[in-house]
C-alpha positions in Angstrom: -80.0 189.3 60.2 -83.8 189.4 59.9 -85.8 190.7 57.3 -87.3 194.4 57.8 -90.7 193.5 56.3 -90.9 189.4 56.4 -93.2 188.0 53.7 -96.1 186.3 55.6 -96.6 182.3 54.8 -98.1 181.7 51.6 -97.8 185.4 50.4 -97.2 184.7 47.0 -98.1 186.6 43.4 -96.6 186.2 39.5 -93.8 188.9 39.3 -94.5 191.5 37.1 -91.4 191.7 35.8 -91.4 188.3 34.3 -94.2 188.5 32.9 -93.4 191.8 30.6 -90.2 189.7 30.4 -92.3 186.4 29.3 -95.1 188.3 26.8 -91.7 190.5 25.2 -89.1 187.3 24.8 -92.5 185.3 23.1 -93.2 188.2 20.6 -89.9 188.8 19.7 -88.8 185.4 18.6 -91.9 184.9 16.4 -90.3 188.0 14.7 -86.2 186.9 14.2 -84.7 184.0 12.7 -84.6 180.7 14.3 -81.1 180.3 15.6 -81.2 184.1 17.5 -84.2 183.1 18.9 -82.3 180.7 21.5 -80.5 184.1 22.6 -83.7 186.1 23.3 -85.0 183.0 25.9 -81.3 183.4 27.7 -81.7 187.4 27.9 -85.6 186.9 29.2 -84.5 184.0 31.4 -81.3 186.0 33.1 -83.4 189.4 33.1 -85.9 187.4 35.0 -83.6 185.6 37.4 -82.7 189.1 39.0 -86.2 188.6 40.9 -84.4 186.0 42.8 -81.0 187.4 42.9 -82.5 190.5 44.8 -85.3 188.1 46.8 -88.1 189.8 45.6 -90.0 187.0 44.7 -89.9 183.1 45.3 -88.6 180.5 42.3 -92.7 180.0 41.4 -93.0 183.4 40.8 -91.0 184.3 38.5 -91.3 181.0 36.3 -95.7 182.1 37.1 -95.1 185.2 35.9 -92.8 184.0 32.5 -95.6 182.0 31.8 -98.2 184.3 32.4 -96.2 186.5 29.9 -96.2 184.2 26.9 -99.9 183.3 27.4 -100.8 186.5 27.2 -98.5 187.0 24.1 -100.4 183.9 23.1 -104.3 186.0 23.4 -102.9 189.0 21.9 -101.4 187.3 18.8 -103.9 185.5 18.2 -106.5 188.1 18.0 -105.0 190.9 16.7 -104.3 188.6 13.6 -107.8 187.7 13.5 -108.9 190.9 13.6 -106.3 191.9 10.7 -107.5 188.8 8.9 -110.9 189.3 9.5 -111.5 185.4 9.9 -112.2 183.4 13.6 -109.3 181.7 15.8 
């Protein structure tokens, strides 16, 4: 059966999902202990694989859009705490 709207060639973009995924699963285990932190990647990484299971978005986008996610994690962390700090990244 085909598709009712077929994604044209090279239509491609970061899910969304992953990346609120991506940025929440890299704040959170900054703020838990080591071990649990192992169990926050497997919830981010399954909650992200639903993209594919319902085909709404190709392999590279979802692991675009988990990494999109932690770098922005990564910009936010780091200057918020400069600002809190008051010092330079």
């Amino acid at each position: 059966m085909a598709e009712k709207f077929p994604k044209p060639p090279f239509d491609t973009h970061p899910s969304g999902h992953a990346v609120q995924v991506g940025a929440l699963a890299a704040a959170g285990s900054r703020m838990i202990a080591r071990p649990a932190r192992f169990f926050i990647w497997l919830v981010a990484l399954a909650l992200a694989s639903t993209r594919l299971a319902l085909l709404a978005h190709d392999l590279t986008d979802v692991v675009a859009g988990l990494l999109l996610g932690i770098a922005v994690d990564r910009v936010v962390s780091r200057t918020l705490s400069s600002l809190w700090t008051g010092s330079e990244c």
